[in-house]
C-alpha positions in Angstrom: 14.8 -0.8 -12.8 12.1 -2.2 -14.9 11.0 0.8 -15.7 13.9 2.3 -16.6 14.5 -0.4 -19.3 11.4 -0.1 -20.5 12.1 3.8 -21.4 15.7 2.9 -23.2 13.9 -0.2 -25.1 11.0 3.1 -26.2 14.3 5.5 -27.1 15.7 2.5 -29.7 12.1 2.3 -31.0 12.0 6.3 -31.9 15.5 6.0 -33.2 14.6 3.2 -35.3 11.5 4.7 -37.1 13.5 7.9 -38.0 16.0 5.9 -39.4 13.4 4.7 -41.7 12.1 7.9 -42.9 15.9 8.9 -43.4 16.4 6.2 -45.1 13.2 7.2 -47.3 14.2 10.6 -47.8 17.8 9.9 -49.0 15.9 7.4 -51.6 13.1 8.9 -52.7 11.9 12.7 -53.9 9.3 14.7 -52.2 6.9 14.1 -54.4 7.5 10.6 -54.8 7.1 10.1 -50.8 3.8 12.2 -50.7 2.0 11.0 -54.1 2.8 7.4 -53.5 0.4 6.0 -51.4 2.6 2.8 -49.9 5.6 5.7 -49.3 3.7 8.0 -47.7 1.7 5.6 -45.1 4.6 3.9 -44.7 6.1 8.0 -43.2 2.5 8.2 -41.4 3.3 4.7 -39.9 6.8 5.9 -38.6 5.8 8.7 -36.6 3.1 6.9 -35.7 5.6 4.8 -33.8 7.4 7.8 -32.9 3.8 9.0 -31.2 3.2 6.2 -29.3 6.7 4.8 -28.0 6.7 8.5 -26.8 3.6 8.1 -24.9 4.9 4.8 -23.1 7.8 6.7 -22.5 7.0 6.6 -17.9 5.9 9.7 -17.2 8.8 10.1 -14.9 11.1 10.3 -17.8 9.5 12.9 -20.1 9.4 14.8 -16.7 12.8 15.2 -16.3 13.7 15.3 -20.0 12.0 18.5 -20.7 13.6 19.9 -23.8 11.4 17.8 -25.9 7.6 18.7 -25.8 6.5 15.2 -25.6 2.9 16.4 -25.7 2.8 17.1 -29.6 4.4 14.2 -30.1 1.6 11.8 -29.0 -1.1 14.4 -30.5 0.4 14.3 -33.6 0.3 10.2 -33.4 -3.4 10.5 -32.4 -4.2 12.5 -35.1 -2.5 10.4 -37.4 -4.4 7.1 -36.1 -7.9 8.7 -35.5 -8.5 11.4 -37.7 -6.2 10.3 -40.4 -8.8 12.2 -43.3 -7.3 15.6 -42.2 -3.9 14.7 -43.1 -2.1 17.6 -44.6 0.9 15.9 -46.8 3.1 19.7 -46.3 2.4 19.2 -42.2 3.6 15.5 -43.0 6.9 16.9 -44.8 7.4 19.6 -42.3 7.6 16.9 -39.5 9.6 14.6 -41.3 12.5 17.6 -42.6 12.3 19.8 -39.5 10.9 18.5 -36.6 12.2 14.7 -36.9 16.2 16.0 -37.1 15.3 18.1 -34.3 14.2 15.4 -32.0 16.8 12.7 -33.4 19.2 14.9 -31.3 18.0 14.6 -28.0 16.8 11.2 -29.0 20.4 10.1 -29.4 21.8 12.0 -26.7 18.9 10.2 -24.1 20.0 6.9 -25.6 23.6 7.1 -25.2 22.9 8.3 -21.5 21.4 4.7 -20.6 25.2 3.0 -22.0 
């Protein structure tokens, strides 16, 4: 049962970073979020989050929730951790406008499923 807490409580952290960077796009322009410097770490920071409350997702639970590739997900955190000097801001902007709405689905619908 622990565990299975513990993978809701990593569920409320994803939806809580891209609620930040929604919140960040409905504020600010693209060009102000990726020529900022504070804007557009503070993007790199949420899915960064995303990444890594992905990986402690149990391994169990991205199993059987296979419609998201978890895999890239955690990559994607890595490389924005460890080899943050190859940063490309339009990979940034394609993640935040296609591939974050995209998850935020199945996010949700994993979420509710635990209520």
């Amino acid at each position: 049962m622990r565990e299975h807490s513990r993978d809701k409580e990593r569920l409320e952290h994803i939806l809580d970073a891209i609620k930040v960077i929604e919140n960040g796009l409905g504020t600010y322009s693209k060009d102000e979020l990726l020529n900022n410097p504070l804007l557009y770490y503070g993007l790199v920071k949420q899915i960064e989050i995303i990444g890594e409350a992905a990986n402690l997702l149990t391994h169990e639970y991205r199993e059987s929730h296979t419609e998201v590739n978890w895999r890239p997900i955690v990559a994607m955190r890595n490389v924005l951790v460890h080899d943050y000097i190859h940063i490309s801001k339009e990979m940034l902007w394609a993640t935040i406008t296609q591939d974050i709405p995209a998850l935020k689905k199945h996010i949700n619908r994993y979420y509710q499923a635990f209520e």
